[in-house]
N, C-alpha and C positions, 0 to 999 in steps of 0.2 A: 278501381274495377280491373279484373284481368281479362284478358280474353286471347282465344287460341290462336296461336302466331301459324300461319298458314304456309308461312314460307318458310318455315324447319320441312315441309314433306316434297318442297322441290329438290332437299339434296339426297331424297331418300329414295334408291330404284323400288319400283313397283313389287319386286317378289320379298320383298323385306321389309316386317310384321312389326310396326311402333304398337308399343304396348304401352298404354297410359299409364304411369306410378302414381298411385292416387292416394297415398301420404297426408298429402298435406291441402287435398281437396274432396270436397265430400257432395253428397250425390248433384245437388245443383248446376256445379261445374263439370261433372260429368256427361249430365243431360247435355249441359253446352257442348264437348268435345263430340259425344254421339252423334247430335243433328250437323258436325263438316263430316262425318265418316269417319272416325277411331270408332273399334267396337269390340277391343282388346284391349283391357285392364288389367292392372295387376295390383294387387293391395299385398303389405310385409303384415299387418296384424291381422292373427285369424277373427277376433273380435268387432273389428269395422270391417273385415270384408264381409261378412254374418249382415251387418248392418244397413250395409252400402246396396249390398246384393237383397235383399227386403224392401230399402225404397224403391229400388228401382226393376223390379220383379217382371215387371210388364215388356221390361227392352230385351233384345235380343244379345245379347252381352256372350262375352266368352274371358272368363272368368280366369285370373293369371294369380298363383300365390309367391311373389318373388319373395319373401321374408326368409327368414329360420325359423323352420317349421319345429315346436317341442311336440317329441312321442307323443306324452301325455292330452296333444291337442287334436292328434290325429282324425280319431274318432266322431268328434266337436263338427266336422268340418270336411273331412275329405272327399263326401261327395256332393260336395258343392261348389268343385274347381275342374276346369277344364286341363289346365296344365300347372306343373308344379316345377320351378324352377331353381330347387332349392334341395333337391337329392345331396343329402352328408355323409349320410350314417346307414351302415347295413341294419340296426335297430330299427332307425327310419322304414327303411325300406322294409322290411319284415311287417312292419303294423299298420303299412299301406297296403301292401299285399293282402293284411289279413281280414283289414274294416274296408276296402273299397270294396263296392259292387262289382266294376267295372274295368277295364282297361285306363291307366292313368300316363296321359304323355308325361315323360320328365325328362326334365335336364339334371344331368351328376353335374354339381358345382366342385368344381375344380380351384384350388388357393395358389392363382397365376401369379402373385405377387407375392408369397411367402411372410405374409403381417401373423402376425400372430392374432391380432384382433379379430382376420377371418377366419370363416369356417370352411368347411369344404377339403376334399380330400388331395395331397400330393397325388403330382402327376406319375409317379411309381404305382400308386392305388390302384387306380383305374380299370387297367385291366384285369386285375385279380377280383375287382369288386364286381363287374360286368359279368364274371363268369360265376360267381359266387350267387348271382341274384336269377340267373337265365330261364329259372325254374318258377320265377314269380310271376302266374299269367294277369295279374293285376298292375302289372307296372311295363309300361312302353317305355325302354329309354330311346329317345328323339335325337341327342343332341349331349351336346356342356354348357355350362355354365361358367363364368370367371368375372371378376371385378380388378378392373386394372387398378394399380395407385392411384390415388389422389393428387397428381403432380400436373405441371405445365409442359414437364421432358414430357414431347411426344413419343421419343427413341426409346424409354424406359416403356409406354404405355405400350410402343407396337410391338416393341419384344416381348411383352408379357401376353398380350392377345395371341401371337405366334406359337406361343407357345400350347395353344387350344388345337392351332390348326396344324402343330406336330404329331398330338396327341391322335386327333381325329387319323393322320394316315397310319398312327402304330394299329392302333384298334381297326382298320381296315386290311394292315397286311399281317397281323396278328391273329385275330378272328374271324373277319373276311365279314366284320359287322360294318356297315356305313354308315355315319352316324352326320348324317347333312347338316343336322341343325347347332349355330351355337349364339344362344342367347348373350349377346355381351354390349356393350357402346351403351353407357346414361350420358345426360343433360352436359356434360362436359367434355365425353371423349367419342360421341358417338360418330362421329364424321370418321375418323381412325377406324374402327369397330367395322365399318362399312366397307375399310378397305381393306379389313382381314376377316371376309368373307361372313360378316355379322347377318346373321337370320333375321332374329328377334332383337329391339331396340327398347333397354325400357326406360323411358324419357317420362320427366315431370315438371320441371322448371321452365324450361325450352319451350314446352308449349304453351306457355303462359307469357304474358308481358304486361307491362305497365301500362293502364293508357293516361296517352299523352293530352294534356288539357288545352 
C-alpha cells in the first residue's frame, strides 16, 4: 500500500504550489492526496486527464497539463485545464488561442539542459516568442517552464534552473513583462528547484512511500 508522505511539505514554503504528477496514480490515490490538502494536479496524457477529471467531477481540483501537449489534441481538451505547463510551439499557441473560451495560464517551457530528447524552446526564443504571441487574449503567459538533467551533480541541476531565473530578468529588463512564476523541481531535484526561486513543484514519487510492515 502507498500512502502520502507528509513530511515532503515541511520542506516546502507555504507560497509554493506541489502539483500532484498523477502518472502513475489514478483517481483513488488522488482522493487520498485531496482529503491532507494537495488540490493541484497535473496529468502529461490528455486521455487520463479526460478520465481522471470525470471520476472525480464532484472535487474541487484545479487541473495542471504538465505533458506535451499535440495540436491535434487541442481542441479534445483545452477547456478542461486550469494551467498548462507545457507551452512549445507558436502552432501550440495559435490553436489555444483559437479553441479556448477563455484566458489560459501558461508556462513557455524552456530546454534548460539542451537534451535533444526535450521539447521546449532555447533560451534565444523566448523573447521573440513572447512578443510574437502578445496579441493572443486567450493565453496568459504566468511564468517558464524547465526540466533539469536527470543527474546526481546538483552543480549541473542548479546551473540549469539558473538559467530560468536569467531568462525571467531579460524578459523584465527587455519587456518590462514579470514573469514570477517558474514551474520547475520533480520527485528528485525539487529541494534545488526551491532554491532557485521554484513556484510550482510537480512531484509524484515523493509523495508516496512504501508502507512499512
Amino acid at each position: 500500500m502507498r500512502f502520502y508522505t507528509k513530511e515532503v511539505l515541511k520542506d516546502i514554503p507555504s507560497n509554493v504550489t506541489v502539483v500532484a504528477a498523477t502518472k502513475y496514480f489514478g483517481p483513488k490515490e488522488m482522493l487520498e492526496l485531496f482529503e491532507t490538502g494537495i488540490t493541484n494536479f497535473g496529468e502529461n496524457r490528455v486521455e487520463a486527464l479526460l478520465e481522471k477529471q470525470e471520476a472525480l467531477k464532484d472535487m474541487p481540483i484545479t487541473w495542471h497539463f504538465i505533458g506535451t501537449l499535440q495540436t491535434k489534441k487541442v481542441r479534445k481538451m483545452i477547456d478542461a485545464i486550469d494551467f498548462l505547463h507545457s507551452l512549445n510551439t507558436f502552432k501550440l499557441a495559435e490553436e489555444i488561442n483559437k479553441r479556448r473560451t477563455s484566458p489560459l495560464k501558461c508556462f513557455i517551457q524552456v530546454n534548460i539542459s539542451s537534451e535533444i530528447s526535450k521539447h521546449g524552446f532555447e533560451k534565444d526564443e523566448i523573447i521573440p516568442f513572447l512578443e510574437s504571441i502578445k496579441h493572443f487574449t486567450n493565453i496568459k503567459v504566468i511564468g517558464l517552464m524547465g526540466m533539469a538533467e536527470l543527474t546526481e551533480n546538483e552543480d549541473i541541476i542548479s546551473q540549469e534552473f539558473q538559467v530560468l531565473n536569467d531568462i525571467q530578468k531579460e524578459i523584465r529588463e527587455t519587456l518590462n513583462i514579470d514573469l514570477k512564476d517558474l514551474s520547475i523541481g520533480m520527485s528528485n531535484d525539487y529541494l534545488i528547484a526551491i532554491k532557485h526561486n521554484g513556484t510550482y513543484l510537480r512531484l509524484g514519487s515523493v509523495l508516496f512511500k512504501k508502507e512499512v510492515s
